[in-house]
Biotite code that builds the C-alpha atoms (Angstrom):
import biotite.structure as struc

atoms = struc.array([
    struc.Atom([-8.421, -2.360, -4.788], chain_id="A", res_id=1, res_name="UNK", atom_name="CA", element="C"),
    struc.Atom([-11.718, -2.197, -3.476], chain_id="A", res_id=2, res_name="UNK", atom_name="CA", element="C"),
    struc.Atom([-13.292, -4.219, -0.260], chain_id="A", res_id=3, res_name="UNK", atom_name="CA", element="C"),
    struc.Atom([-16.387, -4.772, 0.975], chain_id="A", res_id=4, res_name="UNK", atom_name="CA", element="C"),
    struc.Atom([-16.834, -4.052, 4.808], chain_id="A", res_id=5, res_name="UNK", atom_name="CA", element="C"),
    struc.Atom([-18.699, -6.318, 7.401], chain_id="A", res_id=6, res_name="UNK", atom_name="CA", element="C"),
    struc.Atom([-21.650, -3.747, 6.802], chain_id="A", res_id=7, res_name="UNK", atom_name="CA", element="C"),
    struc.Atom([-21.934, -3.981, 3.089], chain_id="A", res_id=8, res_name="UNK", atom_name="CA", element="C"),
    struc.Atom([-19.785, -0.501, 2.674], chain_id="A", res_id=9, res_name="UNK", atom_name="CA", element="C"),
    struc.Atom([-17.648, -0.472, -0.280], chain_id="A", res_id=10, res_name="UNK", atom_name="CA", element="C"),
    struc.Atom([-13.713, 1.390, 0.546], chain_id="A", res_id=11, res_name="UNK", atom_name="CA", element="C"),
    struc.Atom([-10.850, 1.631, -1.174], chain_id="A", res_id=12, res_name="UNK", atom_name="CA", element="C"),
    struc.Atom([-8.234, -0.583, 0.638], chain_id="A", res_id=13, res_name="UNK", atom_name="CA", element="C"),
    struc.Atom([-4.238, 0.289, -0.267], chain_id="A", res_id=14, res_name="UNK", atom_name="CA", element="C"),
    struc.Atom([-2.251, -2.926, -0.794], chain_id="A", res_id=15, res_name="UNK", atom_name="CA", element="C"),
    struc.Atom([0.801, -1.898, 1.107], chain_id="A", res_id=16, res_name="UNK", atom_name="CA", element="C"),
    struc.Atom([-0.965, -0.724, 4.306], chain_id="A", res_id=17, res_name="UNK", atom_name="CA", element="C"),
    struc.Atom([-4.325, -2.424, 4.054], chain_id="A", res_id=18, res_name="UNK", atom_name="CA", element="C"),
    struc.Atom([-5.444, 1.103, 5.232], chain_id="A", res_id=19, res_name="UNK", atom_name="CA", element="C"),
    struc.Atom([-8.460, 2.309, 4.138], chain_id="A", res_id=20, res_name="UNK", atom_name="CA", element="C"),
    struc.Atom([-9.782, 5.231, 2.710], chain_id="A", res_id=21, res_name="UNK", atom_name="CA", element="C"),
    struc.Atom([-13.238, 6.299, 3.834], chain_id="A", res_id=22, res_name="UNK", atom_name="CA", element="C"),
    struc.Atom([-15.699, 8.468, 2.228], chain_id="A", res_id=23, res_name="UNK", atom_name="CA", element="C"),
    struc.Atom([-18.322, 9.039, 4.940], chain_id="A", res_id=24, res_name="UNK", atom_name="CA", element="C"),
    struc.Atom([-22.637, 8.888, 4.288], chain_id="A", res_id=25, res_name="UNK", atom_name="CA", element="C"),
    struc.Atom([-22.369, 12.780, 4.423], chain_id="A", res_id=26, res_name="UNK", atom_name="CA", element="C"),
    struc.Atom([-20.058, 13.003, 1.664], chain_id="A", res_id=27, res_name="UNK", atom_name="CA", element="C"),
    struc.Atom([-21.839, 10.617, -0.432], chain_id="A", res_id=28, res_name="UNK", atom_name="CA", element="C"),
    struc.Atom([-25.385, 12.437, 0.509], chain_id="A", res_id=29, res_name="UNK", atom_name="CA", element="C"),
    struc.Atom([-23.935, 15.561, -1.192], chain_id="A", res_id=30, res_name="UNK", atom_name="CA", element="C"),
    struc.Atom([-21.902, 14.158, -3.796], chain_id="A", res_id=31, res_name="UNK", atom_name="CA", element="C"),
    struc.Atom([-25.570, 12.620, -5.280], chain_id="A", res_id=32, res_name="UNK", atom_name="CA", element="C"),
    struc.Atom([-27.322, 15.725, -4.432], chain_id="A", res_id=33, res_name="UNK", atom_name="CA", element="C"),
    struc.Atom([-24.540, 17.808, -6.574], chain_id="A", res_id=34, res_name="UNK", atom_name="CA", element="C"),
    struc.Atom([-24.769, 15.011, -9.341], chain_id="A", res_id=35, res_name="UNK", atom_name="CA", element="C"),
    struc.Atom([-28.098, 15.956, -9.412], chain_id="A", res_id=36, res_name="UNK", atom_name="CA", element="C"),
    struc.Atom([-28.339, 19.588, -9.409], chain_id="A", res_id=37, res_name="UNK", atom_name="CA", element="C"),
    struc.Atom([-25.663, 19.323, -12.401], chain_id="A", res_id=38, res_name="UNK", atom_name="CA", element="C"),
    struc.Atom([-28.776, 17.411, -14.282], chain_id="A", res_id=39, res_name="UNK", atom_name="CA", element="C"),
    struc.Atom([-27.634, 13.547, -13.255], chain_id="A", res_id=40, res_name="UNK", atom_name="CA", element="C"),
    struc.Atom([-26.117, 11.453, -15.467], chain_id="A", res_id=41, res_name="UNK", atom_name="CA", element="C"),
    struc.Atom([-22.516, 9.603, -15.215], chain_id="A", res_id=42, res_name="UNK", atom_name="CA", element="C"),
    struc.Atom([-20.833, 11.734, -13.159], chain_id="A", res_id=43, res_name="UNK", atom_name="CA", element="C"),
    struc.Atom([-18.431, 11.567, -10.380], chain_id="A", res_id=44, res_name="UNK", atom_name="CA", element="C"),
    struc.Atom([-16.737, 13.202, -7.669], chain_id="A", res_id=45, res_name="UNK", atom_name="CA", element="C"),
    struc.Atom([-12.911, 13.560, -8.356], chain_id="A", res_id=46, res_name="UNK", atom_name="CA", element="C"),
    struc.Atom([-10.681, 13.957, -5.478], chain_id="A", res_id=47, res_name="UNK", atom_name="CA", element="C"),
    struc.Atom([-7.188, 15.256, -5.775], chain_id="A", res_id=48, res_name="UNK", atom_name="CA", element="C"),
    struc.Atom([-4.098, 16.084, -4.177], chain_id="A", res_id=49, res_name="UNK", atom_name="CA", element="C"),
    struc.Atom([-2.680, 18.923, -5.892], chain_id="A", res_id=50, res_name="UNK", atom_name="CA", element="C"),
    struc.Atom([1.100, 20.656, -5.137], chain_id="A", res_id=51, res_name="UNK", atom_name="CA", element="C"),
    struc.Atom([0.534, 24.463, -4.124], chain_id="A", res_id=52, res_name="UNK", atom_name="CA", element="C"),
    struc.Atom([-1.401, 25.938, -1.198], chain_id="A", res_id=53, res_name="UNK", atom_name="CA", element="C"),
    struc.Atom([0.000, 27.703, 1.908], chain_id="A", res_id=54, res_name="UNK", atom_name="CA", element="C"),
    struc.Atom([0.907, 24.301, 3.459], chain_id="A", res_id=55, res_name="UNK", atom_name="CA", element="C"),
    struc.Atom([2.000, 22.658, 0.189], chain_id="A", res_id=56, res_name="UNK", atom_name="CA", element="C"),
    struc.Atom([-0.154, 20.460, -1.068], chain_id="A", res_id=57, res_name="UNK", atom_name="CA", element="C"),
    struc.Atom([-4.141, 20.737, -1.066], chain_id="A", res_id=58, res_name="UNK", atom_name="CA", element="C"),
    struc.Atom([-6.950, 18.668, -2.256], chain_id="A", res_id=59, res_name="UNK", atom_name="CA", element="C"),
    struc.Atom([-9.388, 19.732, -5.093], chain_id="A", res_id=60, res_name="UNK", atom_name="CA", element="C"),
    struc.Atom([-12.853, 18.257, -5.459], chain_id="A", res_id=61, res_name="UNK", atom_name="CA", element="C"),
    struc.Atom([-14.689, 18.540, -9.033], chain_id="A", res_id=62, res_name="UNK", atom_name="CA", element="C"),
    struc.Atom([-17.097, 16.679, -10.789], chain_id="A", res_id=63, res_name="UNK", atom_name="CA", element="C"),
    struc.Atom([-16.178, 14.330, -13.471], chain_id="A", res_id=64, res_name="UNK", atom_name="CA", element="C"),
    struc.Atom([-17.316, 12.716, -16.190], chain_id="A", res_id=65, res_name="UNK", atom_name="CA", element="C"),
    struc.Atom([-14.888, 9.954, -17.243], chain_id="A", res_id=66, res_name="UNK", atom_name="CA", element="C"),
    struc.Atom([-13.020, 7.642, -15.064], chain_id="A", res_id=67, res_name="UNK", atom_name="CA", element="C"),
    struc.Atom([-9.032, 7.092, -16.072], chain_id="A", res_id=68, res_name="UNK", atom_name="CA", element="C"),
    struc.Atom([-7.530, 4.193, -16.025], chain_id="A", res_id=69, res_name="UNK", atom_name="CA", element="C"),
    struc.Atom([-4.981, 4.995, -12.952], chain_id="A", res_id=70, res_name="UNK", atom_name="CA", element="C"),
    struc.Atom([-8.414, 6.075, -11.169], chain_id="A", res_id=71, res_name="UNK", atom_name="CA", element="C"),
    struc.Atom([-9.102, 3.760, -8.006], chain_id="A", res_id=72, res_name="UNK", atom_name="CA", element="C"),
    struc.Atom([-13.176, 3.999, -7.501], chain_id="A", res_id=73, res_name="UNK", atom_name="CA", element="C"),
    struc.Atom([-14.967, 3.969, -4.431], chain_id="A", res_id=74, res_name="UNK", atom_name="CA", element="C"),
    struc.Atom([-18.104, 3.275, -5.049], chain_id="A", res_id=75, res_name="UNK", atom_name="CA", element="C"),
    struc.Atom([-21.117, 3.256, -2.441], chain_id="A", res_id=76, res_name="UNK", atom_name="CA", element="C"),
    struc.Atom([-24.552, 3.636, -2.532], chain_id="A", res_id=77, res_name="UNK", atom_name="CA", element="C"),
    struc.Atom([-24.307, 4.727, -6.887], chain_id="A", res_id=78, res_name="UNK", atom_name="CA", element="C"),
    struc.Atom([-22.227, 7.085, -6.225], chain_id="A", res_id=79, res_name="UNK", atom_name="CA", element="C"),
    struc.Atom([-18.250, 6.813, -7.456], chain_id="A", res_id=80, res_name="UNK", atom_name="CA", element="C"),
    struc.Atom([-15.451, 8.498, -5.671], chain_id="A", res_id=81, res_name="UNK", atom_name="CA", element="C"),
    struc.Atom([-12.444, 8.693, -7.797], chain_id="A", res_id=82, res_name="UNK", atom_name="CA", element="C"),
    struc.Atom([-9.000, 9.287, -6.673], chain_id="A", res_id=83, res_name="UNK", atom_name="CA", element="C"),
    struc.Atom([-5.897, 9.380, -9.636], chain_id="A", res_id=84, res_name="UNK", atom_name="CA", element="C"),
    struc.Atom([-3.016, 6.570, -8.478], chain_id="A", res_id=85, res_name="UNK", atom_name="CA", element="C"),
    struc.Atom([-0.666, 9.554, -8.112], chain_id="A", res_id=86, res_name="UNK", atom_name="CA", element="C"),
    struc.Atom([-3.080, 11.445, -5.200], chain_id="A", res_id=87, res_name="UNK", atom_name="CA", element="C"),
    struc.Atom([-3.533, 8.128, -3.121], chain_id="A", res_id=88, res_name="UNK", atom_name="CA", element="C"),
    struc.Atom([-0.503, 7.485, -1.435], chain_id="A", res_id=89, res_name="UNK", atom_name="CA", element="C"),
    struc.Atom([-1.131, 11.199, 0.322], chain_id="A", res_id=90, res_name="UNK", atom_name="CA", element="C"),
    struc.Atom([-4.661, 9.974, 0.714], chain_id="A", res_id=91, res_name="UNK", atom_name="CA", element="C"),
    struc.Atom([-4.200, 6.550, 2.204], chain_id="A", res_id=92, res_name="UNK", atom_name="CA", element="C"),
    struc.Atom([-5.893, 6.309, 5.488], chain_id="A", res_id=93, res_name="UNK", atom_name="CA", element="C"),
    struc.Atom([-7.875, 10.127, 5.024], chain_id="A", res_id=94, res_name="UNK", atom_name="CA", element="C"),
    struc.Atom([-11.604, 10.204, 5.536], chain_id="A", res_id=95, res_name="UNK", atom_name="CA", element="C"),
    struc.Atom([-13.701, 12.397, 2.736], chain_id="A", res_id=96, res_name="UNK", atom_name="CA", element="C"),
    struc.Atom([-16.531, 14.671, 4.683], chain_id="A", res_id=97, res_name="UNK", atom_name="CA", element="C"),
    struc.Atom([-18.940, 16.847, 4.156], chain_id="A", res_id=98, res_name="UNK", atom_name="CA", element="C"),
    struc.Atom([-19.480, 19.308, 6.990], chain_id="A", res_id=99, res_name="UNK", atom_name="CA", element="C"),
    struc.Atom([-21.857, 21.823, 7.732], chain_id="A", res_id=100, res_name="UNK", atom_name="CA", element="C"),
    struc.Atom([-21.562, 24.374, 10.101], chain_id="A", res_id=101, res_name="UNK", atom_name="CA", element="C"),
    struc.Atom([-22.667, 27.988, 10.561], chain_id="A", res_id=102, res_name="UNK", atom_name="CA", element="C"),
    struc.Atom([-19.829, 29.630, 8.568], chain_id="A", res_id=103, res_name="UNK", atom_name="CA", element="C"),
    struc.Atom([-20.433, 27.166, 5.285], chain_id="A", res_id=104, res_name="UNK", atom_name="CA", element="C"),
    struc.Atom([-20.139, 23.352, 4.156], chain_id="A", res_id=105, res_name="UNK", atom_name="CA", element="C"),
    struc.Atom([-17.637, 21.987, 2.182], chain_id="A", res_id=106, res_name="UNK", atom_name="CA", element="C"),
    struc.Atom([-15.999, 18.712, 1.965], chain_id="A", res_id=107, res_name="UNK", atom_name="CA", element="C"),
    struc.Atom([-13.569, 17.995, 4.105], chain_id="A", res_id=108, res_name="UNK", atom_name="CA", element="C"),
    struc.Atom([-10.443, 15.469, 4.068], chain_id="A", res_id=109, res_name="UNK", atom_name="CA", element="C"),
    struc.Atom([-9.115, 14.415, 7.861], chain_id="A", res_id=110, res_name="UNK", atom_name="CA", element="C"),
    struc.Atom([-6.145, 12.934, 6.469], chain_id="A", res_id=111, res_name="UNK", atom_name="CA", element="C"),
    struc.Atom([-4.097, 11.079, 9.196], chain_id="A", res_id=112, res_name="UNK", atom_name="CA", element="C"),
    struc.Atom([-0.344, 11.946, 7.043], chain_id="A", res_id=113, res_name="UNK", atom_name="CA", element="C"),
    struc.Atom([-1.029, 15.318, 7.490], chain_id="A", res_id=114, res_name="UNK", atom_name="CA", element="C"),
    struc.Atom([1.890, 16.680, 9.595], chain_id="A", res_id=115, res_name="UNK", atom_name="CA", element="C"),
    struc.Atom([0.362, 20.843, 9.552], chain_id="A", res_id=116, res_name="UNK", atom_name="CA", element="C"),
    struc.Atom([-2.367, 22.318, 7.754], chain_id="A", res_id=117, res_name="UNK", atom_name="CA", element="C"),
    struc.Atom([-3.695, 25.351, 6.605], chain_id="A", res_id=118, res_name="UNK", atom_name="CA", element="C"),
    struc.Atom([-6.488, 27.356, 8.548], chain_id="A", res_id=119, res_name="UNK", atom_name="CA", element="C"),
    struc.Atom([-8.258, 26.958, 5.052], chain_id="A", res_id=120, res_name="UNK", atom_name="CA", element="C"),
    struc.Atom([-8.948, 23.331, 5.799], chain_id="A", res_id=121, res_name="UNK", atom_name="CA", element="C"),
    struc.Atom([-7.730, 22.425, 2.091], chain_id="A", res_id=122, res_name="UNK", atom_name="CA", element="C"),
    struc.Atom([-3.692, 22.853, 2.305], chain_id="A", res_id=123, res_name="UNK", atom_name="CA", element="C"),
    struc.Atom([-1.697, 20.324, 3.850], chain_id="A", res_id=124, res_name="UNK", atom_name="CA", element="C"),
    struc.Atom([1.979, 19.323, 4.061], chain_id="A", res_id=125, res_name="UNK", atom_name="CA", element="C"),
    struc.Atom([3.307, 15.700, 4.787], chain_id="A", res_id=126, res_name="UNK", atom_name="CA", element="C"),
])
């Protein structure tokens, strides 16, 4: 389900919790700038909770080119977030970054269901 926020921004809003999940400017910024390097088109960021990892679960980001029909899309700004219906409930409530800091950037999930993670910043366990 998607809503539209009191400032125009577009999240993804689950039905049982009314909880959203946020993808922040940052992350959008770099999603289009990817999109673009990649040579444009319809494309779009994937984001997935996977089972493995030190902690036991951990996200993957990858570009896309098709969404699926269990996909819930976040859309703001042209750019499309996608997230597959089985990754959301450990997403509900997470915000999708991008940070940059000294030692690299990468996208990065604060996900509030997270009870440990990983010193990776990508493994997780609920």
């Amino acid at each position: 389900m998607i809503a539209v926020l009191e400032n125009g921004e577009r999240d993804i809003m689950n039905e049982a919790t009314q909880t959203p999940l946020r993808v922040t400017d940052s992350a959008i910024r770099r999603t289009r700038e990817i999109i673009e390097a990649e040579g444009g088109g319809e494309r779009y960021l994937r984001v997935s909770v996977l089972g493995g990892g030190c902690s036991g679960f951990q996200y993957s980001f990858a570009l896309d080119d098709r969404i699926n029909d269990d996909d819930t899309v976040i859309e703001r700004d042209g750019v499309k977030v996608l997230v597959d219906a089985m990754s959301l409930p450990f997403l509900t409530g997470a915000e999708i970054d991008f940070v940059e800091e000294l030692v690299g950037s990468a996208f990065r999930v604060h996900n509030p269901n997270a009870t440990a993670s990983c010193g990776c910043g990508t493994s997780f366990s609920i």
